[in-house]
C-alpha positions as CSV (number, residue, x, y, z in Angstrom):
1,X,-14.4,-51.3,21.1
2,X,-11.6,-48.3,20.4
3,X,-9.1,-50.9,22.0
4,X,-9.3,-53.0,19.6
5,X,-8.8,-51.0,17.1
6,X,-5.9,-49.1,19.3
7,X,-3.2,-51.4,17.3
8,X,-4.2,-50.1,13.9
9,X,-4.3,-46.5,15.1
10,X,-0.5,-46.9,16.4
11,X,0.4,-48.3,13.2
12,X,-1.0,-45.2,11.5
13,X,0.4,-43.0,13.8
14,X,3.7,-44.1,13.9
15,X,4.1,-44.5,10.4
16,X,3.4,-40.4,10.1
17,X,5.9,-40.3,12.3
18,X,8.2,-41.6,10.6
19,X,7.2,-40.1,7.6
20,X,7.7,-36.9,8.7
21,X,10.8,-37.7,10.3
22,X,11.8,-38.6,6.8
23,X,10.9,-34.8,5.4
24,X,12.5,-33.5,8.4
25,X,15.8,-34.8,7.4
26,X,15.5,-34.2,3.5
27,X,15.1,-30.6,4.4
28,X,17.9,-30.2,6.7
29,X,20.1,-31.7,3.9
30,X,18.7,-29.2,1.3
31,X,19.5,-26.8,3.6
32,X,22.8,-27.5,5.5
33,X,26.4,-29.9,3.9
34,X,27.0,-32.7,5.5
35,X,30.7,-33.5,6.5
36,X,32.2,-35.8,4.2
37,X,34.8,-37.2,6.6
38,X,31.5,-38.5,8.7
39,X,29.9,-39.7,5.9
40,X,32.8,-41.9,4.5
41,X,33.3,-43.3,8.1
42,X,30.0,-44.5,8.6
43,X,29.6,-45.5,4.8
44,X,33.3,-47.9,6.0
45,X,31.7,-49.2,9.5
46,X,28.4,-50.0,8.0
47,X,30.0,-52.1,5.1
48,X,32.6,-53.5,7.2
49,X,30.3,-54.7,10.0
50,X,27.9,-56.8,7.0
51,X,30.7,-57.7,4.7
52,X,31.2,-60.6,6.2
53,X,27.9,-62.4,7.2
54,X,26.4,-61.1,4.1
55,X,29.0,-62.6,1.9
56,X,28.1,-66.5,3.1
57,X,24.8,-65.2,3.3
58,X,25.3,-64.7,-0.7
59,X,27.1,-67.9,-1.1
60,X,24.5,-70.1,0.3
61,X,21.7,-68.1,-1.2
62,X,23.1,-69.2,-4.6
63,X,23.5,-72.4,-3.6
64,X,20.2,-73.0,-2.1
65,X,18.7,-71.3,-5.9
66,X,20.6,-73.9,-7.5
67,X,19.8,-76.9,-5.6
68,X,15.9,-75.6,-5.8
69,X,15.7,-75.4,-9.8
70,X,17.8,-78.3,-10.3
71,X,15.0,-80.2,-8.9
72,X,12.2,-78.2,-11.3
73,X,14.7,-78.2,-14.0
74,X,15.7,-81.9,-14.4
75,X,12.2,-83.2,-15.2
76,X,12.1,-80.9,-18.4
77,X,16.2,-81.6,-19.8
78,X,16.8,-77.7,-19.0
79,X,19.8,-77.9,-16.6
80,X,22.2,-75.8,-18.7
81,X,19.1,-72.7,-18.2
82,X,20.2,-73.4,-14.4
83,X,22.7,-70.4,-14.3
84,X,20.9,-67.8,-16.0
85,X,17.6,-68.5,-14.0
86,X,19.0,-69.3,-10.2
87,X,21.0,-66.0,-11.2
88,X,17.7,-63.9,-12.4
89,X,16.0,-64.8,-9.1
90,X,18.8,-64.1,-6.6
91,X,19.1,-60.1,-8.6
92,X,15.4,-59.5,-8.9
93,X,14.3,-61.2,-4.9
94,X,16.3,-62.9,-3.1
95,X,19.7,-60.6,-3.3
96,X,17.6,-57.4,-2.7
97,X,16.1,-59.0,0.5
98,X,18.6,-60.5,2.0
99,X,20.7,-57.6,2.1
100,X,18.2,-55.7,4.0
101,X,17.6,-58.2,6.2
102,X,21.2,-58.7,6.9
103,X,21.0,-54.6,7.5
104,X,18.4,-54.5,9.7
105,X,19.7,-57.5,11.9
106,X,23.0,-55.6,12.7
107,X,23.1,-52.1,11.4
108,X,19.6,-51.2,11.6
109,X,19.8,-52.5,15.3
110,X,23.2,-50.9,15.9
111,X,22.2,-47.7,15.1
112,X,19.4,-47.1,16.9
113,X,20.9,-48.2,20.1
114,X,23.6,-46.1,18.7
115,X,21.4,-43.2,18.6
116,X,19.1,-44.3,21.4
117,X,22.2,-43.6,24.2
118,X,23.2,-40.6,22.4
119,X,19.4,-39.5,23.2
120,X,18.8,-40.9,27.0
121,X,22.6,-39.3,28.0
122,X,21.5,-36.0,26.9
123,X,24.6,-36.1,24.1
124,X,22.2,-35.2,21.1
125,X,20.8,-31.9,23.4
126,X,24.5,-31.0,24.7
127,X,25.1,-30.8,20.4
128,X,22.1,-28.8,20.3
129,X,23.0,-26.7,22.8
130,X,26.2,-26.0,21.3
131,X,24.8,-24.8,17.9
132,X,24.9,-27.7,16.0
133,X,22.2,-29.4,14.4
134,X,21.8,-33.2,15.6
135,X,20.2,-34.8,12.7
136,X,23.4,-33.3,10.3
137,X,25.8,-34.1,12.3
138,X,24.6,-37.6,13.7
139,X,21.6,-39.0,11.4
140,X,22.0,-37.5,8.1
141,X,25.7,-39.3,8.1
142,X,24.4,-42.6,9.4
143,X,21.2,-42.9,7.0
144,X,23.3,-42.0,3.7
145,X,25.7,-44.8,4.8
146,X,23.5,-47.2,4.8
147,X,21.8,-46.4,1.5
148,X,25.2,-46.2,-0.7
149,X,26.5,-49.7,1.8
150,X,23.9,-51.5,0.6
151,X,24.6,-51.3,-3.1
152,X,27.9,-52.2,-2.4
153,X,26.9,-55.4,-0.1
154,X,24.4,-56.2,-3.0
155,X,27.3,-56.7,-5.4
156,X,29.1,-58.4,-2.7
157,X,26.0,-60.8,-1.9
158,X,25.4,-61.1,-5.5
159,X,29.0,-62.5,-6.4
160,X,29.2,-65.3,-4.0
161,X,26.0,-66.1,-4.8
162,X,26.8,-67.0,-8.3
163,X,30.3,-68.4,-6.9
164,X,28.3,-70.7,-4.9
165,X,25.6,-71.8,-7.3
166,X,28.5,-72.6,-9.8
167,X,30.1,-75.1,-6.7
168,X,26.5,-76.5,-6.4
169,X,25.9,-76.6,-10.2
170,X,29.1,-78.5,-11.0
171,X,28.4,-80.9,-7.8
172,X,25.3,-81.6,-7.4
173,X,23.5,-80.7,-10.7
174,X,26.7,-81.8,-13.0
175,X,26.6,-78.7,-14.8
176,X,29.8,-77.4,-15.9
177,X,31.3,-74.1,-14.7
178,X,31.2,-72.9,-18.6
179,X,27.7,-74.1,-19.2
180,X,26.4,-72.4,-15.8
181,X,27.5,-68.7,-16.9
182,X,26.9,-68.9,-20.9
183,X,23.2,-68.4,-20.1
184,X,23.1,-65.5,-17.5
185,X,23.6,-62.7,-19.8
186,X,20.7,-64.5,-22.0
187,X,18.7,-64.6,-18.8
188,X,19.5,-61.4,-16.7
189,X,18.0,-58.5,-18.7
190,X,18.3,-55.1,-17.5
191,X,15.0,-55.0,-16.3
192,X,15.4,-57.6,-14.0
193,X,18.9,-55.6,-13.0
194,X,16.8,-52.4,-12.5
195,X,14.4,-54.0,-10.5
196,X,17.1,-55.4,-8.3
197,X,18.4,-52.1,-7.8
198,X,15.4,-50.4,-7.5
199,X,14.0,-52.6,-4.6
200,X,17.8,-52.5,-3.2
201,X,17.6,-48.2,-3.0
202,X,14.0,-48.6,-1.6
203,X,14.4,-51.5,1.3
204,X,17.8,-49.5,2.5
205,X,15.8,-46.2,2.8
206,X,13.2,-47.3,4.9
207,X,15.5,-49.4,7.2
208,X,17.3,-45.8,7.3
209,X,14.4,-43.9,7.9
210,X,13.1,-46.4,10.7
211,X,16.4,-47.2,12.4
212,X,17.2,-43.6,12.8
213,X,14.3,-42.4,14.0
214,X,13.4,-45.4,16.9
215,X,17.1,-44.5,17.7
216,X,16.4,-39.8,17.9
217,X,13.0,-40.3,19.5
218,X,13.8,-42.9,22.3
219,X,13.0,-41.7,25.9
220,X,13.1,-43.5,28.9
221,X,16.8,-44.6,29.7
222,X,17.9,-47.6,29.3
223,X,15.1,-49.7,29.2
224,X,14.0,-47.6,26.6
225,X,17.3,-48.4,24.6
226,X,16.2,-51.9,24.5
227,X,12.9,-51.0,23.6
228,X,13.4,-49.3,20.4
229,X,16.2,-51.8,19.5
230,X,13.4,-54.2,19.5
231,X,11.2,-51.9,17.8
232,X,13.7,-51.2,15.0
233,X,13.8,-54.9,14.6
234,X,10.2,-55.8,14.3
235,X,9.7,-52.7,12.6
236,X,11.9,-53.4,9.3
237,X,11.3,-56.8,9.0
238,X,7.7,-55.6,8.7
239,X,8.1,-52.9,6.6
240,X,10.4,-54.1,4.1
241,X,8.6,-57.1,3.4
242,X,5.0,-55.0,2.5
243,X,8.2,-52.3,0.8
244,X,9.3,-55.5,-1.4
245,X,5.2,-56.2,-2.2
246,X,4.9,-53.1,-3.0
247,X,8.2,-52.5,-5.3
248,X,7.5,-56.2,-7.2
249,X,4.0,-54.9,-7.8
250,X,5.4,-51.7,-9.1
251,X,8.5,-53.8,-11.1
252,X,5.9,-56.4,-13.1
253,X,3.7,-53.3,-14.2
254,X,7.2,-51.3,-15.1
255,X,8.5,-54.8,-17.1
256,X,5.0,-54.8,-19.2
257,X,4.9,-51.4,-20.5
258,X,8.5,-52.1,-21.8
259,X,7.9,-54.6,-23.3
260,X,5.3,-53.4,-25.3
261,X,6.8,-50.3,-25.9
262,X,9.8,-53.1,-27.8
């Protein structure tokens, strides 16, 4: 009967794992600086590795929004709204996500087998040994980096998507360029901005937080490098997508009370 439920009780126990993995390395940067020179090189690798993919990422996300509401859209005569709401959608869902998914298949992987051969080749207990603290001097760097990368792959992700929803809007909708951006700023309110962000910062700190610490606590060589690259992978997927339940839960209940505080 107990191996059933063995699943569940891994779940739970790796989750306050993780957790307190999480506390571990908010204390040590209360306590200890971090070297900026560190930071500002992982902060440059991370957004250099995702630029790329997440920037046609963005541009067919857009797209894709576009094509999708044209076809709601064109039954009710409301193609110029087309900007403003493909535009709303990508900022408050689909942007948010599909940066940290386009984290977690390359950075999020990459760090813990980063971290993982650091671990199995005794390099994280040879810094130990020689004073230093591993999780300032190798995590601390690596989990800020991606948290401040993400924001900037969001913008990044966020501009070609409206780039490419324009290219579709003009093409296949026959909506102007002009009469695709007039109605974003009627459209995009700042909560729907907020909620972007806020499910942006959330999604990039637990990809951090799980990435980091598959990557400090793997044992076992190099089979266990492959394990808990595959384990970083399943991991985030999982957790971000019950993270971005979660956050749009929080978000609706957030976008109520404001507006009846208006």
């Amino acid at each position: 009967m107990m191996a059933i439920f063995q699943p569940f009780f891994n779940i739970i126990s790796e989750t306050g794992r993780v957790v307190q993995f999480f506390f571990q390395m908010l204390d040590v940067w209360k306590r200890k600086s971090i070297s900026r020179d560190l930071m500002f090189e992982q902060i440059w690798k991370v957004t250099v590795q995702s630029s790329a993919t997440t920037a046609l990422a963005g541009f067919f996300v857009g797209a894709i929004m576009t094509v999708q509401f044209t076809m709601e859209m064109k039954d009710f005569g409301a193609l110029g709204y087309l900007g403003g709401l493909s535009t709303s959608g990508t900022i408050r869902e689909v942007g948010p996500l599909l940066i940290a998914f386009m984290l977690a298949g390359k950075v999020g992987a990459f760090t813990s087998a980063e971290l993982g051969t650091m671990r199995v080749t005794e390099q994280i207990d040879a810094i130990r040994c020689l004073g230093a603290d591993p999780i300032q001097e190798l995590v601390l760097p690596r989990f800020i980096a991606i948290v401040i990368s993400s924001f900037f792959l969001l913008g990044l992700g966020l501009l070609l998507s409206i780039f490419g929803g324009m290219l579709l809007g003009k093409y296949f909708s026959g909506v102007n360029y002009e009469e695709y951006l007039r109605h974003i700023p009627t459209i995009v309110s700042l909560p729907s901005i907020l909620s972007g962000l806020f499910k942006c910062f959330v999604f990039a700190v637990v990809l951090a937080v799980i990435c980091t610490h598959r990557g400090y606590s793997t044992t076992g060589g190099a089979k266990g490098v492959g394990r808990s690259v595959v384990q970083t992978a399943v991991s985030t997927m999982v957790a971000i997508v019950i993270a971005d339940w979660a956050t749009s839960l929080l978000a609706d209940i957030a976008l109520k009370i404001f507006l009846r505080s208006r």
